[in-house]
C-alpha positions as CSV (number, residue, x, y, z in Angstrom):
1,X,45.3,-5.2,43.6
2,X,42.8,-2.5,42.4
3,X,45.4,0.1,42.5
4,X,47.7,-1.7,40.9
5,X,45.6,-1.7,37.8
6,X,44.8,1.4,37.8
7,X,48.6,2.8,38.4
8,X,49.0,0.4,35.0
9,X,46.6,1.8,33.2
10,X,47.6,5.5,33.8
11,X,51.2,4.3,33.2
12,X,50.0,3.0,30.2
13,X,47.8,6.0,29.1
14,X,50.7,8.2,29.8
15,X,52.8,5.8,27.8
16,X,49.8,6.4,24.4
17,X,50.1,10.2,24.9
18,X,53.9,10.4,25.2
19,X,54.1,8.0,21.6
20,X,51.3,10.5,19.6
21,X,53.2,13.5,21.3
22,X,56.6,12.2,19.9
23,X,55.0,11.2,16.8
24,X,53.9,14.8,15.9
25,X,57.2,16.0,16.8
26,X,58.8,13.4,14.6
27,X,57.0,14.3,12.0
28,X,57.7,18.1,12.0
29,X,61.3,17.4,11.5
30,X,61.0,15.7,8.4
31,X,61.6,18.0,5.8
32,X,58.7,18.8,3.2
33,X,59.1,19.0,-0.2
34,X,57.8,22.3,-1.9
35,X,55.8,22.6,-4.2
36,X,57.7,24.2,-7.6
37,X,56.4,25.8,-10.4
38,X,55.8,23.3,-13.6
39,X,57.7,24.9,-16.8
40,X,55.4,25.6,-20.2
41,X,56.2,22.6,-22.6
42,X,55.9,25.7,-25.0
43,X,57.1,29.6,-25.0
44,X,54.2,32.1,-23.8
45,X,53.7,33.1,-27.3
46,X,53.3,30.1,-29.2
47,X,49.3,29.7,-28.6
48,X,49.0,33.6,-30.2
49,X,46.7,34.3,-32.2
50,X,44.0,32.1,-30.2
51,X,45.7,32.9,-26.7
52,X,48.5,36.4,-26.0
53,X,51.6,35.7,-25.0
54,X,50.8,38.4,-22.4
55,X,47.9,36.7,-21.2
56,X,50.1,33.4,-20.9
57,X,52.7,34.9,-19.1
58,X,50.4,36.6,-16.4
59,X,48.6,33.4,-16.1
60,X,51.6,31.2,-15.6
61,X,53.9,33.4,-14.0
62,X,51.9,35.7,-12.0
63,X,48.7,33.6,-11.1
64,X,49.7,30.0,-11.1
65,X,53.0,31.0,-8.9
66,X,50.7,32.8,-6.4
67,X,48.9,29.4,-5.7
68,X,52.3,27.7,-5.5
69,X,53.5,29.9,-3.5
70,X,50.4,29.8,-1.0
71,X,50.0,26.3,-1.4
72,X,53.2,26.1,0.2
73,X,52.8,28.6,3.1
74,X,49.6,27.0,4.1
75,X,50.8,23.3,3.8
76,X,53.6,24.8,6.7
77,X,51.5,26.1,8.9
78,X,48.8,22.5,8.7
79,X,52.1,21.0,9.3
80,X,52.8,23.1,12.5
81,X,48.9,22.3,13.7
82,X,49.8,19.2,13.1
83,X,52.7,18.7,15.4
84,X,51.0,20.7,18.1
85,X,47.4,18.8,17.8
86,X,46.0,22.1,17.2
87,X,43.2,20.7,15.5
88,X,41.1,24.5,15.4
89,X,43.9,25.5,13.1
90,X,43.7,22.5,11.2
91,X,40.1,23.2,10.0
92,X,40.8,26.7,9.4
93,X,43.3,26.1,7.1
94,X,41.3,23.8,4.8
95,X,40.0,26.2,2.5
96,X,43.6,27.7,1.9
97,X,44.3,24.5,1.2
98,X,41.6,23.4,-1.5
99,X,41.9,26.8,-3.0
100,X,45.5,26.9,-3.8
101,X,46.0,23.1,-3.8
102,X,43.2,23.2,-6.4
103,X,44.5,26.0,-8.4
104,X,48.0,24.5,-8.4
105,X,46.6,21.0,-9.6
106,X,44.5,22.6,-12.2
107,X,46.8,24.6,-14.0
108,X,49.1,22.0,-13.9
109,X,46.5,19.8,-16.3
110,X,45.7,23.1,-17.8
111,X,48.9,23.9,-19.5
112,X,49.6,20.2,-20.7
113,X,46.1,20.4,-22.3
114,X,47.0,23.4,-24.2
115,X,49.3,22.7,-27.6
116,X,50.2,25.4,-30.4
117,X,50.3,22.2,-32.3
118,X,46.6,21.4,-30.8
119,X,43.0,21.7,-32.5
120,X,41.2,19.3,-34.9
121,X,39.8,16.5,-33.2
122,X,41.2,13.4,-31.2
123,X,41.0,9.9,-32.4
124,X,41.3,6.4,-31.4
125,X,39.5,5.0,-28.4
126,X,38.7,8.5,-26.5
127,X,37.4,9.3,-30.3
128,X,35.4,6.8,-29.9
129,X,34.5,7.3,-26.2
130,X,33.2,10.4,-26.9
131,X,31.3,9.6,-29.6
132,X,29.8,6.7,-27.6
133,X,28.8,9.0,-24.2
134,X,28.2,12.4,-26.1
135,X,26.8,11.1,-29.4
136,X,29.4,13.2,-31.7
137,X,32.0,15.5,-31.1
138,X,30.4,18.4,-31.7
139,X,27.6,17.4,-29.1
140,X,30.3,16.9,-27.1
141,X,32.2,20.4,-27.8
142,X,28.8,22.4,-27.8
143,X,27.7,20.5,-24.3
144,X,31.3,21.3,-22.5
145,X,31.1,24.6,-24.5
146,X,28.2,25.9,-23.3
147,X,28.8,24.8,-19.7
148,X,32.0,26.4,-19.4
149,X,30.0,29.4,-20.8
150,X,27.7,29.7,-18.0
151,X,29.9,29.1,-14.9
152,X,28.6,31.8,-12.5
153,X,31.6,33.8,-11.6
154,X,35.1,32.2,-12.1
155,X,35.8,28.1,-12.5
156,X,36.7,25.6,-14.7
157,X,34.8,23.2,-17.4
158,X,35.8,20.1,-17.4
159,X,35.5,16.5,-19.1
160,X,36.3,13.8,-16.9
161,X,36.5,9.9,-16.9
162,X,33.8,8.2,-14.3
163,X,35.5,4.8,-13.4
164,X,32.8,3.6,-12.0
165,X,30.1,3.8,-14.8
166,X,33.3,3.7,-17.6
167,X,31.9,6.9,-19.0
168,X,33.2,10.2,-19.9
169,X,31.3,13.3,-18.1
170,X,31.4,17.2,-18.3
171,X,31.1,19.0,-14.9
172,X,31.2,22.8,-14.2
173,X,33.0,23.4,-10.6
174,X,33.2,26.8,-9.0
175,X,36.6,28.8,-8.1
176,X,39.6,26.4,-8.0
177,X,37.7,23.2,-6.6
178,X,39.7,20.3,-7.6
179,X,37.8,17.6,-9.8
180,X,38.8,14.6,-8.6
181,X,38.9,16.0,-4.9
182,X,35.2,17.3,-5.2
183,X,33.6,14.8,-7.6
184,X,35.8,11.9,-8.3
185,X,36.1,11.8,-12.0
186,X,39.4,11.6,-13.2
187,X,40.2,15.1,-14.9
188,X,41.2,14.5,-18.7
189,X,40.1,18.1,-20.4
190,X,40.1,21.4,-18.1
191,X,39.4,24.5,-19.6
192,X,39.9,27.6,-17.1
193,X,37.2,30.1,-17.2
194,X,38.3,32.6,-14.8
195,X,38.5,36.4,-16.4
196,X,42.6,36.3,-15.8
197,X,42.7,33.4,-18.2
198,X,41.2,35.3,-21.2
199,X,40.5,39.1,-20.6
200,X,43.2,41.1,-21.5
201,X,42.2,40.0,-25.0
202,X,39.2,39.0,-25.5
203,X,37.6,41.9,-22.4
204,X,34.4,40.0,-21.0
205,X,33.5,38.8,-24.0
206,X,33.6,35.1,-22.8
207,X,32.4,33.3,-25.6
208,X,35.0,34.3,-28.0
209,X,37.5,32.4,-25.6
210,X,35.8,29.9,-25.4
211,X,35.6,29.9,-29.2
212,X,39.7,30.4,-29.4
213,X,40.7,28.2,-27.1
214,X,39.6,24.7,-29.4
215,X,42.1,25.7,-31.3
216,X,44.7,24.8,-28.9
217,X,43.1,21.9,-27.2
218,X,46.3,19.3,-27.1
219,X,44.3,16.4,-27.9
220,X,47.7,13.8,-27.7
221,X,47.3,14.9,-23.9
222,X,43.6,14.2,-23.3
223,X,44.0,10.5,-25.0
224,X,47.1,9.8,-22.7
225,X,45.5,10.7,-19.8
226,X,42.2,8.9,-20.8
227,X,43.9,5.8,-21.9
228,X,46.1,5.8,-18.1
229,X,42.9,6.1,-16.5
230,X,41.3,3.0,-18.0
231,X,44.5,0.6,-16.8
């Protein structure tokens, strides 16, 4: 009767691995959907003088494609790991991942938060939001300001929504980390501080960018997405 149980339980052991196995394989053969490259909701020269069209056709064209494009490559070969349970290849393909999955996600909040229509102030509730987490606006604008300034390197400033405390936040992170992925607040306001984003015009004279770039903050953008955040 012993071996009876145990010629069971290998049957059903080999039963487990033979599922997971076909699972994986299953799952290769479904086809992935690419990641594309979003369209401007505005020409490359319509943030000039504050931004070159040059500049904005490098960035978009050039630099956001290339993490696309990356994204997509390593996304295929984590799927391949996947099906094969190769899980050394797995891990090694994490930072290709974050890196490019990153820098796809966070020039796809970039460009929406960019307007040639943009500038002034917002108002209403994330008005008001700020006013109530930052003290004023311009608190608010020198804080995320200065911040953005002093990212070591290249990275993004951003101003985020913490569900948790209902607060609005500003948060430096480094190369093309994600927000929400490495901190968890909601990304609302992202402003790209890496040199291809500004030097051809304004050389390394980061500041002045920074400066510029207020000008075409799309402030419409940063209340929708606070307001979606809050439902």
């Amino acid at each position: 009767r012993s071996s009876d149980l145990t010629g069971a339980a290998a049957m059903l052991s080999l039963r487990a691995t033979s599922h997971s196995k076909l699972i994986r394989v299953l799952g290769s053969l479904v086809p992935r959907q690419k990641h594309t490259l979003p369209d401007l909701p505005y020409d490359y020269g319509a943030l000039h003088p504050h931004i070159s069209a040059e500049i904005m056709q490098l960035h978009h064209s050039k630099h956001h494609a290339a993490y696309v494009n990356n994204l997509n490559v390593a996304e295929e070969k984590y799927a391949e790991a996947l099906a094969k349970g190769d899980i050394t290849s797995q891990v090694a393909l994490q930072p290709a991942l974050k890196f490019n999955g990153g820098g796809h996600v966070n020039h796809s909040i970039f460009w929406t938060n960019l307007s040639p229509n943009g500038g002034g102030e917002p108002d209403g509730e994330l008005r008001e939001a700020i006013k109530r987490d930052f003290g004023s606006f311009e608190k608010f604008k020198e804080k995320l300001t200065a911040l953005s300034i002093g990212v070591q390197g290249s990275g993004w400033g951003w101003l985020g929504y913490n569900k948790d405390s209902n607060s609005l936040q500003v948060i430096a992170c480094a190369n093309q980390d994600p927000l929400q992925g490495t901190t968890g607040l909601t990304p609302l306001l992202g402003i790209d501080v890496w040199e291809h984003a500004y030097y051809l015009q304004y050389k390394n004279v980061r500041p002045d960018y920074l400066k510029a770039v207020w000008h075409v903050i799309n402030w419409d953008n940063v209340a929708e997405r606070y307001l979606a955040c809050k439902k």
